[in-house]
N, C-alpha and C positions, 0 to 999 in steps of 0.2 A: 504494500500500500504506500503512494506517494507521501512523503512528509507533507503537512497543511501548514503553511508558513503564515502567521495574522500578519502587513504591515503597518506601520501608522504612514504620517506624512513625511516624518525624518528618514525612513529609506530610501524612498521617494526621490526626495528633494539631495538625498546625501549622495546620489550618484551624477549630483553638479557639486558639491562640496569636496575642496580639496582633501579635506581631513579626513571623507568618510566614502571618496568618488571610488576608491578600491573596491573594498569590502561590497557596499550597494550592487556597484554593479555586475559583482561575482555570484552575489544572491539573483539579480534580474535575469541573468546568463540560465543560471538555472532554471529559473521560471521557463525560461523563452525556450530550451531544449525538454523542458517536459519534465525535470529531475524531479520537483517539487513544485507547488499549486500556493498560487498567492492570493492569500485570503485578505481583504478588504471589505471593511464596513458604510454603510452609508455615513458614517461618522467621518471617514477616512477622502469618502468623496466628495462632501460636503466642503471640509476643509481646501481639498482641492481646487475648487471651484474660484479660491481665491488667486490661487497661486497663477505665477506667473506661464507661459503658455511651454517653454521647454519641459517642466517639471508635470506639466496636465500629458505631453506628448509621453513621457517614462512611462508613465502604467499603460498609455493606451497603445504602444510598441508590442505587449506582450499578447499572446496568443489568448482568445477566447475560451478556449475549451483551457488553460490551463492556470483561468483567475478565476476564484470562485467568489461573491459576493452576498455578503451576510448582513442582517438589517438589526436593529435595535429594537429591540422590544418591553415590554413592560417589565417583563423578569429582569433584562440586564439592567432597566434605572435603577429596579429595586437593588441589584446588586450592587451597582456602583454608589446607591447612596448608604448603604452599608458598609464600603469602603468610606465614606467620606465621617460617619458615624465611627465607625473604629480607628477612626483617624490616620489610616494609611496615606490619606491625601486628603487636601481641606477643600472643600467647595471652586474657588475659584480656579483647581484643574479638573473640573465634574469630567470632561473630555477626556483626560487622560484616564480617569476611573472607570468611564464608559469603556473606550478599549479594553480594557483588562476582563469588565465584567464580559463585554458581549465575545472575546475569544473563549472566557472560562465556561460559559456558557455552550457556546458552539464547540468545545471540548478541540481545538484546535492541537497542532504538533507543539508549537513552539509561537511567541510573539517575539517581534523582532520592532528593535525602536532603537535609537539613538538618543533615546531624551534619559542621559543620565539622571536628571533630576527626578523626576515624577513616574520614572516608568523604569527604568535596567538600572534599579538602584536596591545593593541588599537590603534596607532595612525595609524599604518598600515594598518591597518583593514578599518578603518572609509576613507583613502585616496584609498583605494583599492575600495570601496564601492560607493565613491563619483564618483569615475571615471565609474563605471559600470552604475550607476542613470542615469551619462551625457551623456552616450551614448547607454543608451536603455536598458541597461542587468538590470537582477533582483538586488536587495539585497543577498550578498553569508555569508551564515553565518560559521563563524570560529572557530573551538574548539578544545581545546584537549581531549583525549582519557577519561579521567577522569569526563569531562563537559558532556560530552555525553553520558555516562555510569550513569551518576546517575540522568538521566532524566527521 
């Protein structure tokens, strides 16, 4: 079974980043040959919409049949506001807590982000984690683009 890779917007956008143009685009590579399935949220596209038209063209480069698109639902607010309740993240990054819920939800492979701070951060992780145990969901495991690629 193909690994389901969740992205946010920073892989996205991180294969025009100097810092992170490597890795991203070793992960998209994969996509584009079929290795792995890149899962995106309406949350994920939403964001996009803002973005400038290079970073709108990265996802939409990648082969149809091998990006799969997943929506937000009432479960994942409730989960992400459980996240924000257990204080793994405060309110004003509900987005970044929605990611988290709506991959742990859709029981993906792996989430992939760049956002050290609010998202591929231990302590955030382990409280993101804690919160899912306590109420039923899986363990969601968190990586960037780079962790993922050289597994």
């Amino acid at each position: 079974m193909l690994q389901r890779v969740y992205i946010d917007t920073s892989v996205i956008g991180g294969c025009l980043d100097d810092e992170f143009a490597e890795w991203s685009r070793l992960l998209f590579e994969d996509f584009r040959k079929g290795k792995r399935i890149a899962v995106v949220s309406d949350i994920t596209l939403d964001e996009l919409a803002d973005a400038p038209l290079p970073v709108k063209e990265i996802l939409n480069s990648l082969p149809e049949k091998f990006i799969e698109v997943i929506l937000a639902d009432t479960e994942s607010r409730k989960l992400a506001d459980l996240y924000i309740l257990e204080k793994a993240v405060t309110y004003k990054f509900y987005e970044d807590a929605l990611h988290i819920a709506i991959a742990t939800i859709k029981q993906v492979s792996v989430l992939s982000s760049w956002n050290f701070k609010h998202i591929v951060n231990l302590e955030r992780i382990r409280r993101y984690n804690a919160v899912n145990l306590k109420n039923g969901y899986s363990l969601l495991e968190i990586r960037t683009p780079r962790e993922i690629i050289t597994f």
